[in-house]
C-alpha positions as CSV (number, residue, x, y, z in Angstrom):
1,X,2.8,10.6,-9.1
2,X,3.0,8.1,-6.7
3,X,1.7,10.7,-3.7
4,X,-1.3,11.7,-5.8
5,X,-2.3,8.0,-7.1
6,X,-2.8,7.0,-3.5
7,X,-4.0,10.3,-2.1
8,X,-6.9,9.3,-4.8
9,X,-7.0,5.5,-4.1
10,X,-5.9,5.3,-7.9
11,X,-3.0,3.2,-6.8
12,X,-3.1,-0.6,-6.5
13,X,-0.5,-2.4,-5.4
14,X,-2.0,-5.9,-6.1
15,X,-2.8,-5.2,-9.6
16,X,0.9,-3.6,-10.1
17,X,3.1,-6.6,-8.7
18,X,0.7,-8.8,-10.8
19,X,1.7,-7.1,-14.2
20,X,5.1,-6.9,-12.7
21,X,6.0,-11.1,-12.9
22,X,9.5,-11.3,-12.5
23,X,11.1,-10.4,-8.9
24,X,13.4,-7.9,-10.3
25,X,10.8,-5.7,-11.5
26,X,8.9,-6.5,-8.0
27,X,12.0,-5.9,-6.3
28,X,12.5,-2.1,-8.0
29,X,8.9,-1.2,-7.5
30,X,9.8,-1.7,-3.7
31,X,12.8,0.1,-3.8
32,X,11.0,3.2,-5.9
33,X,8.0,3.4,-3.6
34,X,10.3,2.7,-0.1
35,X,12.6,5.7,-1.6
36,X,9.4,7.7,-2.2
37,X,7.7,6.9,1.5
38,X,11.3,8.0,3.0
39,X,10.8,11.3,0.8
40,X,7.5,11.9,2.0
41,X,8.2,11.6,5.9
42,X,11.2,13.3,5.3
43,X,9.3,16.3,4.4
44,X,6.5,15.7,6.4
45,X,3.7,15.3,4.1
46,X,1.1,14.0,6.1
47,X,-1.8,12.4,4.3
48,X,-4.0,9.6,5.8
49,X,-4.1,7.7,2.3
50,X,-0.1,7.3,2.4
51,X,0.6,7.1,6.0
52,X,-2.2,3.7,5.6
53,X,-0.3,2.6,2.8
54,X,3.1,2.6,5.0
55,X,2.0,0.6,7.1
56,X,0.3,-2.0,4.5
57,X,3.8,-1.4,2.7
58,X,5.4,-4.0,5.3
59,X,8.0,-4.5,7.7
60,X,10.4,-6.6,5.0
61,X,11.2,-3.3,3.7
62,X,12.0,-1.3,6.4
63,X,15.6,-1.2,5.9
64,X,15.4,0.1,2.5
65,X,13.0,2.7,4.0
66,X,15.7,3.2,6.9
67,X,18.7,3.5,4.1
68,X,16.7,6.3,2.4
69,X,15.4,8.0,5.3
70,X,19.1,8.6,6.5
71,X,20.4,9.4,3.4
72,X,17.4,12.3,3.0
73,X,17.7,13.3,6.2
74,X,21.4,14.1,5.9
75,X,21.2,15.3,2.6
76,X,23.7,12.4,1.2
77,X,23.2,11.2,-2.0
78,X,21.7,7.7,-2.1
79,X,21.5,4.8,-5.1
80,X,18.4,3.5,-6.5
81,X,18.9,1.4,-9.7
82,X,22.6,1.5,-9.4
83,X,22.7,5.6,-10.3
84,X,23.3,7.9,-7.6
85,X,21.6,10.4,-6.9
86,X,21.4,13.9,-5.1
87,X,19.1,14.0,-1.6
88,X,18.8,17.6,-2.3
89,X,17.7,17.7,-5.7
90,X,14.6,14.8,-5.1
91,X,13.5,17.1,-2.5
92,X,13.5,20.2,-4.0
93,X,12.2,18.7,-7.5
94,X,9.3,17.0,-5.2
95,X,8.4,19.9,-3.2
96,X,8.5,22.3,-6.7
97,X,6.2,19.9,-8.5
98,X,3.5,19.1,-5.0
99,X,3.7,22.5,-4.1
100,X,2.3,23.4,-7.9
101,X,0.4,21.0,-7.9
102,X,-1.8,22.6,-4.5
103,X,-1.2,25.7,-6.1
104,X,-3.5,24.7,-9.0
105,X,-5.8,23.2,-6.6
106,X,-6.0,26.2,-4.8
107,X,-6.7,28.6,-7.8
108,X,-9.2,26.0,-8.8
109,X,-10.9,26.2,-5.3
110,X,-10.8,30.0,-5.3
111,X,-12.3,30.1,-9.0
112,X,-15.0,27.9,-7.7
113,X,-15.7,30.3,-4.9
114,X,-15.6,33.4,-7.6
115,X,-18.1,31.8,-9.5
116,X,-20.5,30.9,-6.8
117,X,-20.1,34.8,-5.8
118,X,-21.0,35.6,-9.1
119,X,-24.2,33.5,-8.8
120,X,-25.1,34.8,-5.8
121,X,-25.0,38.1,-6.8
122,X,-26.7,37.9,-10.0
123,X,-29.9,36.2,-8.0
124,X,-30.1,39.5,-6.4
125,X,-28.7,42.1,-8.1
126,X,-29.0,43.0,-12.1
127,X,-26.3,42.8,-14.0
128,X,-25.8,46.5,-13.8
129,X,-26.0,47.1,-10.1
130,X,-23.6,44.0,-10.0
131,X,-21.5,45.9,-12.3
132,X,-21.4,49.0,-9.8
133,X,-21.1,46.9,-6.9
134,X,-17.4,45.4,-8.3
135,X,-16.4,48.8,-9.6
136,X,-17.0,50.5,-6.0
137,X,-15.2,46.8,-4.7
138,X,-12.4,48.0,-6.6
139,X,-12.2,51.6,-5.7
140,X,-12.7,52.4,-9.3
141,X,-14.5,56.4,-9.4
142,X,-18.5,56.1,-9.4
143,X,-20.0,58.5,-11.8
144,X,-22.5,61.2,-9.3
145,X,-25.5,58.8,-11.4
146,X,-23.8,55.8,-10.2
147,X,-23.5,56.9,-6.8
148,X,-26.9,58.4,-6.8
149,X,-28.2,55.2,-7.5
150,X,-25.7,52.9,-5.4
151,X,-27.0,55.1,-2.5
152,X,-30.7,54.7,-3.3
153,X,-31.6,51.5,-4.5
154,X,-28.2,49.0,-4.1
155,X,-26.9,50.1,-0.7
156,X,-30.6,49.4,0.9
157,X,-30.4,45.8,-1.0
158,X,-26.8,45.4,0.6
159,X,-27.7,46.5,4.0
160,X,-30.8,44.3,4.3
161,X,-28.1,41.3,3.3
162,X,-25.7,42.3,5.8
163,X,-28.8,42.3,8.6
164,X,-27.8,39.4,11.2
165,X,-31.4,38.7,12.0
166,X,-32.3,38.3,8.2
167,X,-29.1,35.8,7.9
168,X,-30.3,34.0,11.1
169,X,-33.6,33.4,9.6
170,X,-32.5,32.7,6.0
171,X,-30.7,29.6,8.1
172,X,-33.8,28.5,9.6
173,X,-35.6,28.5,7.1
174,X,-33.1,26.6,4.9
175,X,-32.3,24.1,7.6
């Protein structure tokens, strides 16, 4: 959570220690977040929203960061909030729930990209001749009407789209 809230600027520190009061709950904020920066360069997750917030994050608290650092890199178990706890397990638990969190990002992105296919195609082709075009994208059989017409009326539209000189000047003119 903590990766995502400042990969969006969601996170504020300020605002956090002020609700916090007391030094103790200061004090384990510092620790959770130290714990979580050591995670983060331990498995090299690079974003320029967290590596800015290290360095806000302050020299005081380096040897917290150090203690967890080591104890990740070695995979030794570590305590935070007097329970110990397994280097191994944070990482693989981290990396399982960032890595599906890009994977729904990803399929999210590629959905995007499906539907501005889909848009494309339908301000050229009807939706029949989009049909055919996706079943012959999919090696599904074309009926010998289907083909008939793929060959005389869609293939022309297709090749005048795959013309370089037509692209070039589509660019031009939208530039």
């Amino acid at each position: 959570m903590l990766a995502n809230s400042i990969e969006k600027q969601w996170f504020n520190y300020k605002e956090i220690e002020k609700y916090l009061g007391a030094m103790e709950g200061v004090s384990r904020l510092d620790s959770l977040i130290a714990m979580s920066l050591a995670l983060y360069d331990v498995i090299n997750l690079r974003v320029p929203q967290i590596d800015r917030f290290r360095e806000q994050f302050g020299p005081e608290k380096t040897q917290e960061f150090d203690y967890f650092i080591q104890r990740l890199r070695n995979n030794e178990n570590f305590v935070l909030f007097g329970q110990t706890m397994s280097s191994e397990r944070v990482k693989t638990v981290f990396i399982n729930y960032y890595g599906e969190t890009e994977t729904r990002l990803n399929n999210l992105f590629s959905e995007k990209k499906q539907y501005d296919l889909q848009y494309s195609l339908s301000q050229i082709f009807s939706p029949r001749q989009k049909e055919l075009i996706m079943k012959k994208l999919s090696g599904e059989k074309l009926t010998k009407t289907e083909r008939e017409y793929f060959s005389r009326v869609i293939k022309k539209k297709i090749l005048a789209l795959a013309n370089p000189e037509l692209h070039a000047l589509s660019q031009k003119l939208l530039s």
